[in-house]
KOLTI-230775 format. One record per atom (N, C-alpha, C): residue in one letter; atom name; x, y, z. Coordinates in steps of 0.02 Angstrom, whole numbers, always signed. Example, Ala and Ser with C-alpha at 12.3 -4.5 7.8 and 13.67 -1.06 7.14 Angstrom:
// residues 2
type=a atom=N east=+660 north=-284 up=+390 $
type=a atom=CA east=+615 north=-225 up=+390 $
type=a atom=C east=+660 north=-165 up=+390 $
type=s atom=N east=+642 north=-112 up=+354 $
type=s atom=CA east=+684 north=-53 up=+357 $
type=s atom=C east=+645 north=+2 up=+394 $
// end
This chain:
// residues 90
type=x atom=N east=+42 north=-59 up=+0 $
type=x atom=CA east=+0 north=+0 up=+0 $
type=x atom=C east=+44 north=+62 up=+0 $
type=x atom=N east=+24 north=+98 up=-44 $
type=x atom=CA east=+66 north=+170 up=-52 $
type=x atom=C east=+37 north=+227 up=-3 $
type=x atom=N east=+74 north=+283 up=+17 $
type=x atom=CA east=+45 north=+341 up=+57 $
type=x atom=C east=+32 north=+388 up=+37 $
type=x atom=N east=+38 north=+430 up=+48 $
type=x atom=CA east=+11 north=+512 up=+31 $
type=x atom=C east=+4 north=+533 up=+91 $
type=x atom=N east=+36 north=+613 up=+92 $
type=x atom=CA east=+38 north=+667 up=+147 $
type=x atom=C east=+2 north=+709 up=+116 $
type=x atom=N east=-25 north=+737 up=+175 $
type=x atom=CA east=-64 north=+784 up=+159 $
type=x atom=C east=-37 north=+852 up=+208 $
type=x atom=N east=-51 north=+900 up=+155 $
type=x atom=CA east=-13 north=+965 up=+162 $
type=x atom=C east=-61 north=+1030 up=+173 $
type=x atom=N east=-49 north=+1071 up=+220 $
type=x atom=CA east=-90 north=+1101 up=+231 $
type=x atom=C east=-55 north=+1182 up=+203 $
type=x atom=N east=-141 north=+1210 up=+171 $
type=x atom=CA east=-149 north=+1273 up=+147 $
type=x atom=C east=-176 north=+1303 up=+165 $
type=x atom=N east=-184 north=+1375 up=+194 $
type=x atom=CA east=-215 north=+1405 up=+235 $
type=x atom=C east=-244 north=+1356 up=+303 $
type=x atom=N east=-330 north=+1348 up=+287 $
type=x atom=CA east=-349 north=+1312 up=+343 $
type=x atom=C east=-362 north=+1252 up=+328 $
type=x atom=N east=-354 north=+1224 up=+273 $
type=x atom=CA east=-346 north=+1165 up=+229 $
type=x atom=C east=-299 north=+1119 up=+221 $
type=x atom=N east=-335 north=+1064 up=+238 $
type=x atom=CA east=-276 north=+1001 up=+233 $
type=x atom=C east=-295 north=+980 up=+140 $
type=x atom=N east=-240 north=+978 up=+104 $
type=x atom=CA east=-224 north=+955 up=+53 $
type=x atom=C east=-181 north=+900 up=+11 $
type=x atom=N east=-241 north=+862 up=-20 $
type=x atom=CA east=-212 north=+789 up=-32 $
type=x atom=C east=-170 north=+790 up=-99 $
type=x atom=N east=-113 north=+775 up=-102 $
type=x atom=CA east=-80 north=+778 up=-174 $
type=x atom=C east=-86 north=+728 up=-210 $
type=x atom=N east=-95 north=+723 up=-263 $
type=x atom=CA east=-95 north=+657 up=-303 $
type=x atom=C east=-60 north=+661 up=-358 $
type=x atom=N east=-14 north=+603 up=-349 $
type=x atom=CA east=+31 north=+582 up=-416 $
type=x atom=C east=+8 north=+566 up=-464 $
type=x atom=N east=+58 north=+592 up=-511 $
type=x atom=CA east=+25 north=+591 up=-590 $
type=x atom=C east=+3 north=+519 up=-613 $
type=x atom=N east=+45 north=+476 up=-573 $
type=x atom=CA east=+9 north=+400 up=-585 $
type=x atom=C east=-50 north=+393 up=-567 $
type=x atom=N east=-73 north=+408 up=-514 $
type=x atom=CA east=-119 north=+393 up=-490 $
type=x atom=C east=-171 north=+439 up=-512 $
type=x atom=N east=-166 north=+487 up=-542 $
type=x atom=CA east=-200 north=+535 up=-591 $
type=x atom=C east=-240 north=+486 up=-651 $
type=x atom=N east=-176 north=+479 up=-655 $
type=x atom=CA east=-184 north=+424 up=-752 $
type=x atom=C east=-237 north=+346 up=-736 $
type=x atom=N east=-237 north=+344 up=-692 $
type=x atom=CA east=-267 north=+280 up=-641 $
type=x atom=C east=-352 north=+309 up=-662 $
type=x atom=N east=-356 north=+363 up=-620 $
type=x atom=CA east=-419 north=+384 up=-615 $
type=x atom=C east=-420 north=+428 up=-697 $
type=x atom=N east=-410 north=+419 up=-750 $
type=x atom=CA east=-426 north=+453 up=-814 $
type=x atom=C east=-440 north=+516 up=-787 $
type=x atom=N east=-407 north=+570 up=-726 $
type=x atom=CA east=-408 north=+613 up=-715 $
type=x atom=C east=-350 north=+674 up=-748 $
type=x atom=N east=-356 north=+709 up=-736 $
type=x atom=CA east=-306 north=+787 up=-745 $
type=x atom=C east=-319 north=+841 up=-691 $
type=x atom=N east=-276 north=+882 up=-669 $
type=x atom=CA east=-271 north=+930 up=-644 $
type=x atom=C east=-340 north=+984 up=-655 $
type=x atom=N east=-397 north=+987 up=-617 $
type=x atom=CA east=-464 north=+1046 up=-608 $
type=x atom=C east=-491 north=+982 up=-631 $
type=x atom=N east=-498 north=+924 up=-629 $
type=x atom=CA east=-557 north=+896 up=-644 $
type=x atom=C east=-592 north=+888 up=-584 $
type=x atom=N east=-676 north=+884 up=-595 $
type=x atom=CA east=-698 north=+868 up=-517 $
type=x atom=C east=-692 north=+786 up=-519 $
type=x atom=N east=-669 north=+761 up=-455 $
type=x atom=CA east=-709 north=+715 up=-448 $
type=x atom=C east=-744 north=+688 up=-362 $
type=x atom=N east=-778 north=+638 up=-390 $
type=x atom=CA east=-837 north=+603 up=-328 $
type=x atom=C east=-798 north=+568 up=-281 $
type=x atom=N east=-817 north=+591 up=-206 $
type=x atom=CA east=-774 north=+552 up=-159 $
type=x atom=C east=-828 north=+516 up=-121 $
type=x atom=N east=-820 north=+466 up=-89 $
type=x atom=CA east=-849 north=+435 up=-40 $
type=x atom=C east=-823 north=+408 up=+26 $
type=x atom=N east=-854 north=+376 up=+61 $
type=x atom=CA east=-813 north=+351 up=+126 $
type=x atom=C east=-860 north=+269 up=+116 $
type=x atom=N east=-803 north=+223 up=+131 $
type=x atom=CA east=-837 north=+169 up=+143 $
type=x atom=C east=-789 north=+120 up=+175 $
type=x atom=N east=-839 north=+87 up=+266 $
type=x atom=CA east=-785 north=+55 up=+296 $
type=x atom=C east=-724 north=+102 up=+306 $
type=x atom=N east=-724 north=+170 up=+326 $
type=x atom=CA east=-663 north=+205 up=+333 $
type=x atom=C east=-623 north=+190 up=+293 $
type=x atom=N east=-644 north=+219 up=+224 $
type=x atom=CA east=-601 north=+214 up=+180 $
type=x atom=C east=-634 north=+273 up=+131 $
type=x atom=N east=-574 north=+312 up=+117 $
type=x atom=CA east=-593 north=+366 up=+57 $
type=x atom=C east=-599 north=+315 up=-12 $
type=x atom=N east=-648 north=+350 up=-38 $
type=x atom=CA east=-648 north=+321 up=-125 $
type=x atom=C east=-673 north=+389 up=-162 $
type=x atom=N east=-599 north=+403 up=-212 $
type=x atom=CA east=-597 north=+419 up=-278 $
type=x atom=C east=-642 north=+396 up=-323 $
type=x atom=N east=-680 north=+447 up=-376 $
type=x atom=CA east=-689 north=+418 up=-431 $
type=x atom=C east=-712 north=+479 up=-489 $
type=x atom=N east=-690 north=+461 up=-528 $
type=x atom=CA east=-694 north=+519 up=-588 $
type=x atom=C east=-769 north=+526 up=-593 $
type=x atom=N east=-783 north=+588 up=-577 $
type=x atom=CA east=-838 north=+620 up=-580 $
type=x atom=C east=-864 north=+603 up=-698 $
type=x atom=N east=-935 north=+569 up=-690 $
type=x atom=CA east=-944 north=+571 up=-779 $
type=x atom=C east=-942 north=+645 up=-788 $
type=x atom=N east=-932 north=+650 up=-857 $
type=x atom=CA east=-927 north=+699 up=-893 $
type=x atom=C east=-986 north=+702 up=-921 $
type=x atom=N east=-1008 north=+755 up=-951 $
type=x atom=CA east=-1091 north=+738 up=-976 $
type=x atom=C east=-1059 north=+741 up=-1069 $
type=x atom=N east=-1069 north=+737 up=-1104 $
type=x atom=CA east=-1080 north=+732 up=-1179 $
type=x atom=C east=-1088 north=+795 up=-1194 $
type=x atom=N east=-1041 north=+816 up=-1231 $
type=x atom=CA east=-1040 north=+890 up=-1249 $
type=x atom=C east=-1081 north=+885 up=-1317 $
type=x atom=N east=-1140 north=+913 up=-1336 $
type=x atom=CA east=-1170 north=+927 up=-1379 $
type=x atom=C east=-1138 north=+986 up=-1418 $
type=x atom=N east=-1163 north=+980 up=-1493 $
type=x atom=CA east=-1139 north=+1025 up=-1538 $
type=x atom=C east=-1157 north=+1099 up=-1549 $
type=x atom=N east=-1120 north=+1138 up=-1574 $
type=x atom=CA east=-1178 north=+1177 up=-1577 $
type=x atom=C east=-1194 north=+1194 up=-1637 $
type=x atom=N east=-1245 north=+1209 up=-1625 $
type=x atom=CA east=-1294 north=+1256 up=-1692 $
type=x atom=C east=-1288 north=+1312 up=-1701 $
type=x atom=N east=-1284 north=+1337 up=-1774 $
type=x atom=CA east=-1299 north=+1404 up=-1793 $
type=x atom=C east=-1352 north=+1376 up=-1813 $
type=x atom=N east=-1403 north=+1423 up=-1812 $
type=x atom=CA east=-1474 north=+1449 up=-1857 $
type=x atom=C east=-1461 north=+1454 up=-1924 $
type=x atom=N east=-1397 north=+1476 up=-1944 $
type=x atom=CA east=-1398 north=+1476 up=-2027 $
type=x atom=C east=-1370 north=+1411 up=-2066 $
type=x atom=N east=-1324 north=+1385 up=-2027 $
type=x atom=CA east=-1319 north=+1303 up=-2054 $
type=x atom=C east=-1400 north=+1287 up=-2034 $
type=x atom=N east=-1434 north=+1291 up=-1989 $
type=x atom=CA east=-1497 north=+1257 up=-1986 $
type=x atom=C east=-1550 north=+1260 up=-2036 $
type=x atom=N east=-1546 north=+1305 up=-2047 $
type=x atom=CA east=-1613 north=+1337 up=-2088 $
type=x atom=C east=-1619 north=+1316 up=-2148 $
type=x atom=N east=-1575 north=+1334 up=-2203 $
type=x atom=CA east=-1545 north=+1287 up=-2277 $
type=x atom=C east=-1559 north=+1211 up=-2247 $
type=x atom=N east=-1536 north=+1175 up=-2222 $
type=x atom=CA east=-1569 north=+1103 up=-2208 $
type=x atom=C east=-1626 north=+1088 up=-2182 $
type=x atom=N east=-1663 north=+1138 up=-2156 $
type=x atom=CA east=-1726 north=+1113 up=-2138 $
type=x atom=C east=-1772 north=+1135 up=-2213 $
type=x atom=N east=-1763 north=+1169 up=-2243 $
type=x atom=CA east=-1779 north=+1216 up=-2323 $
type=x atom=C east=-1770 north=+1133 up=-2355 $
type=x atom=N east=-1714 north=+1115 up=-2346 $
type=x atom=CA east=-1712 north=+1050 up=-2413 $
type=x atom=C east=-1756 north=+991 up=-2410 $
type=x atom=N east=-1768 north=+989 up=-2315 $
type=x atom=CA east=-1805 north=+943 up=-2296 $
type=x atom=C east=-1891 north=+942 up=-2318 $
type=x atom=N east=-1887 north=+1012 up=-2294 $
type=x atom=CA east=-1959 north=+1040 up=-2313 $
type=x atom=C east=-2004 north=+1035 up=-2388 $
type=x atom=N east=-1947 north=+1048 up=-2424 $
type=x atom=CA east=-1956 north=+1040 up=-2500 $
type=x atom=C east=-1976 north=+974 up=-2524 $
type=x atom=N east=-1967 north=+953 up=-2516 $
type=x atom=CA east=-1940 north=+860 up=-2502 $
type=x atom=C east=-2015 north=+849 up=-2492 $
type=x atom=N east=-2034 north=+845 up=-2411 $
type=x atom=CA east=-2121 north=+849 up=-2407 $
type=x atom=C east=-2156 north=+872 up=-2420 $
type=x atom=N east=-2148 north=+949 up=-2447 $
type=x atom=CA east=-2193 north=+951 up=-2499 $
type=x atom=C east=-2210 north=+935 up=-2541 $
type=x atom=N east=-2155 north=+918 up=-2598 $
type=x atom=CA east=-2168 north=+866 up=-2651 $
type=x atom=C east=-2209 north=+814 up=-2622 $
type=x atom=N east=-2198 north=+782 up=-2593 $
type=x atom=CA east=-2230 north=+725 up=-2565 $
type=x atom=C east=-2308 north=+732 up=-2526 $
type=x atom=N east=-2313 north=+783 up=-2490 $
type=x atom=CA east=-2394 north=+801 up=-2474 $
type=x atom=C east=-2451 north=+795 up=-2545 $
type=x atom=N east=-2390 north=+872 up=-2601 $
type=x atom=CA east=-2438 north=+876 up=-2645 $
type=x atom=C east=-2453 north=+807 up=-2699 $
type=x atom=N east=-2412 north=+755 up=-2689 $
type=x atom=CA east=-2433 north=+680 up=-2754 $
type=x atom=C east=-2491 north=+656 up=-2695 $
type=x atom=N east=-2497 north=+649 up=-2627 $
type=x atom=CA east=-2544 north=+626 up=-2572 $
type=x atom=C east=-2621 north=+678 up=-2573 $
type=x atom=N east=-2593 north=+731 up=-2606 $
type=x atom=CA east=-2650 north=+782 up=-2600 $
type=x atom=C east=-2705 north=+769 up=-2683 $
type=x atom=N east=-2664 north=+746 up=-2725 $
type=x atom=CA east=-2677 north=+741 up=-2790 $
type=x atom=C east=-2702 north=+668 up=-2796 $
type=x atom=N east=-2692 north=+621 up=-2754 $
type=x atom=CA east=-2709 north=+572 up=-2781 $
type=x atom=C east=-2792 north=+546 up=-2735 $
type=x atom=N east=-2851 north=+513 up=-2771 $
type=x atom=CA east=-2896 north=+491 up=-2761 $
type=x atom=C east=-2904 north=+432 up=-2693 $
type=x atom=N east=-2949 north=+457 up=-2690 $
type=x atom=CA east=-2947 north=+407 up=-2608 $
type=x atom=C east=-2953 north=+322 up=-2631 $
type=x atom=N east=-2945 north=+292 up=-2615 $
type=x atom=CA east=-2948 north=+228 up=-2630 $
type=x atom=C east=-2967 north=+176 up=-2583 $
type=x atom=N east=-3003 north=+203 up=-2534 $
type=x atom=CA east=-3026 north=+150 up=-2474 $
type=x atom=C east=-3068 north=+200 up=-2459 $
type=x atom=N east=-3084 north=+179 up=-2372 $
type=x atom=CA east=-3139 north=+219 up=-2343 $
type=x atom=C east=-3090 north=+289 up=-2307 $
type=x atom=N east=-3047 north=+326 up=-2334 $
type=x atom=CA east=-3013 north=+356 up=-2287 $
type=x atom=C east=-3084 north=+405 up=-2295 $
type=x atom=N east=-3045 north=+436 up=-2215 $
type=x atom=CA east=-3081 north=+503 up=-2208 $
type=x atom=C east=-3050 north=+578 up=-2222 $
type=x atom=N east=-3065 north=+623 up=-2274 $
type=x atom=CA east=-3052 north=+661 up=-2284 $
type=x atom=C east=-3059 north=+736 up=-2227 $
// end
């Protein structure tokens, strides 16, 4: 079992962690992560990351929703043109 000292800053006791043990936890330096206690025992664990979504401009958006749109319309108006052929309800 390995140790660690802990060093105090201002009124703070501070735990250092080696870069191994960094690389252990897929951590880096400002990442948060989740601690627990169990059986008097601290447990580490890399806080998930959430999924960084993309972003959007409105003007990439718009031209693709235009092509999409076009698209169903064609397609409404052959549905709009063509004769009912069962019992639908109009």
């Amino acid at each position: 079992m390995s140790t660690l000292e802990l060093r105090q800053i201002d009124d703070a006791g501070v735990l250092i962690l080696p870069k191994a043990l960094l690389e252990q936890l897929n951590a880096k330096p400002g990442d948060p992560l989740n601690y627990s206690f169990e059986d008097g025992k601290l447990i580490l664990e890399q806080k998930r990351k959430l999924r960084k979504l993309p972003k959007y401009d409105l003007t990439e958006l718009l031209p693709e929703h235009k092509q999409v749109m076009d698209c169903l319309e064609a397609e409404y108006q052959t549905w709009d043109e063509q004769k009912p052929k069962g019992t639908e309800m109009l």
